[in-house]
N, C-alpha and C positions, 0 to 999 in steps of 0.2 A: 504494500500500500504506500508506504514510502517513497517507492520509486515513482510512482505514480503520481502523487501529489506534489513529487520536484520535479516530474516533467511536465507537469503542467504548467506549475511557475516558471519552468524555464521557456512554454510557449508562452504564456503572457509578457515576459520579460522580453522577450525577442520580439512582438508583436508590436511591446511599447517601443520598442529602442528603433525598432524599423520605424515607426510612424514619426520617432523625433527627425533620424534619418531625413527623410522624406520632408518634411517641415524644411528644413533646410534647403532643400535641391531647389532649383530655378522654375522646374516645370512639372511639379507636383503636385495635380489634379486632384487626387484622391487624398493628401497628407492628410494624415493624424483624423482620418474617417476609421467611423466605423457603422455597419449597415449590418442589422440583424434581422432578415428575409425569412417569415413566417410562413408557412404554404398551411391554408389549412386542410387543403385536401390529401397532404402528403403527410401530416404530421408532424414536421420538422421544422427549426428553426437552422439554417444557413447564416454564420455570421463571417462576413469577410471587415480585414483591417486593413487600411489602405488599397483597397481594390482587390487584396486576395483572397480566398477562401482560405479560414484557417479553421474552421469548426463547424460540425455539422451535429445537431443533436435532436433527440426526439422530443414531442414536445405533447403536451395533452391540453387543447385548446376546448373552446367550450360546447356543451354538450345540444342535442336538440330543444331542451328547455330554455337555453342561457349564451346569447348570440357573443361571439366575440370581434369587434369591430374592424371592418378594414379600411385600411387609408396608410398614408406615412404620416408618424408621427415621432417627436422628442421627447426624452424623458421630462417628465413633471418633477419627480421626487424621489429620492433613494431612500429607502430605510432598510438597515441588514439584519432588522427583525420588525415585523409588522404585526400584528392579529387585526381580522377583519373585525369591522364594525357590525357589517352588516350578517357576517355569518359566523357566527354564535364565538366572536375568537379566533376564527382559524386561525393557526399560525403561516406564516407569509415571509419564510426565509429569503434574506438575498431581493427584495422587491425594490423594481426599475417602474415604476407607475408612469403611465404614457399618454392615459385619456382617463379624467376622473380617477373613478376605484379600480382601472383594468390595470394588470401590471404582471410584466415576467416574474416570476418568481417560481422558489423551490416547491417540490411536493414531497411528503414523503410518501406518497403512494404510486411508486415508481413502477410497478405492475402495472399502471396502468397509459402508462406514456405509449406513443406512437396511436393512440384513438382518441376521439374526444370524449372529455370527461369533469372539464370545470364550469363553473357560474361564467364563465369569459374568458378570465385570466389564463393568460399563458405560460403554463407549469413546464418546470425543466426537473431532472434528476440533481439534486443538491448540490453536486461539485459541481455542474455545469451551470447553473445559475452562481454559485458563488465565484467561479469563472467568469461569466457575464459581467456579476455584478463589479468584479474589480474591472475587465475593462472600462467598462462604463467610467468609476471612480478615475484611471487615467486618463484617459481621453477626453473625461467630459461629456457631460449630459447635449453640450453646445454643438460637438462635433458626434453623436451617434444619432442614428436615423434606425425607428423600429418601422419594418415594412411588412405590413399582413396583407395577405392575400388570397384568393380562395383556392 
């Protein structure tokens, strides 16, 4: 597990250090972006950092009851623990809120990623939201763009 959780930080580390990179160079379109590509027909969240793909994770978006909105939008709000208002406490690890109460965050009911299955929100497996969530904290709410799509 340890190897595991240093090489992740060693991708976020290399994802940041590229994006200052890139900050720098003359003709750098995409610097110090970050675009996290929701498909919700596919399940997944696609996040690339400065134009690249560097993560691809499953995701459990919301269910036939409970629509989860499409458009691009900026985060609103970090919190790296949340509990809902509106649903009795849930807890809301890692939450990147984007429109009102909708917001990436962790789930632990990680069985049930890759189908939909929240109120809206778009749930990730805990490492990969607390992944998320620290790009996000580097980069900036200013420079990420979340993109749902059906």
């Amino acid at each position: 597990m340890h190897t595991a959780i240093s090489a992740k930080l060693i991708n976020i580390a290399a994802a940041a250090l590229t994006g200052a990179a890139l900050l720098f160079a003359s003709n750098a379109a995409h610097a110090n972006q970050i675009v996290a590509r929701v498909s919700l027909s596919q399940q997944i969240m696609e996040v690339s950092v400065d134009g690249r793909p560097t993560f691809t994770w499953k995701v459990s978006t919301g269910d036939r009851a409970h629509i989860t909105p499409t458009g691009s939008f900026k985060p609103t709000r970090m919190h790296e623990m949340w509990y809902s208002k509106k649903y009795d406490n849930a807890p809301m690890p890692h939450s990147v809120f984007f429109s009102g109460g909708y917001a990436v965050h962790a789930t632990y009911a990680i069985n049930r990623l890759g189908r939909p299955a929240s109120h809206g929100c778009v749930r990730l497996h805990p490492d990969a939201a607390a992944d998320f969530y620290q790009l996000v904290e580097a980069f900036g709410p200013t420079n990420t763009s979340i993109v749902i799509v059906k």
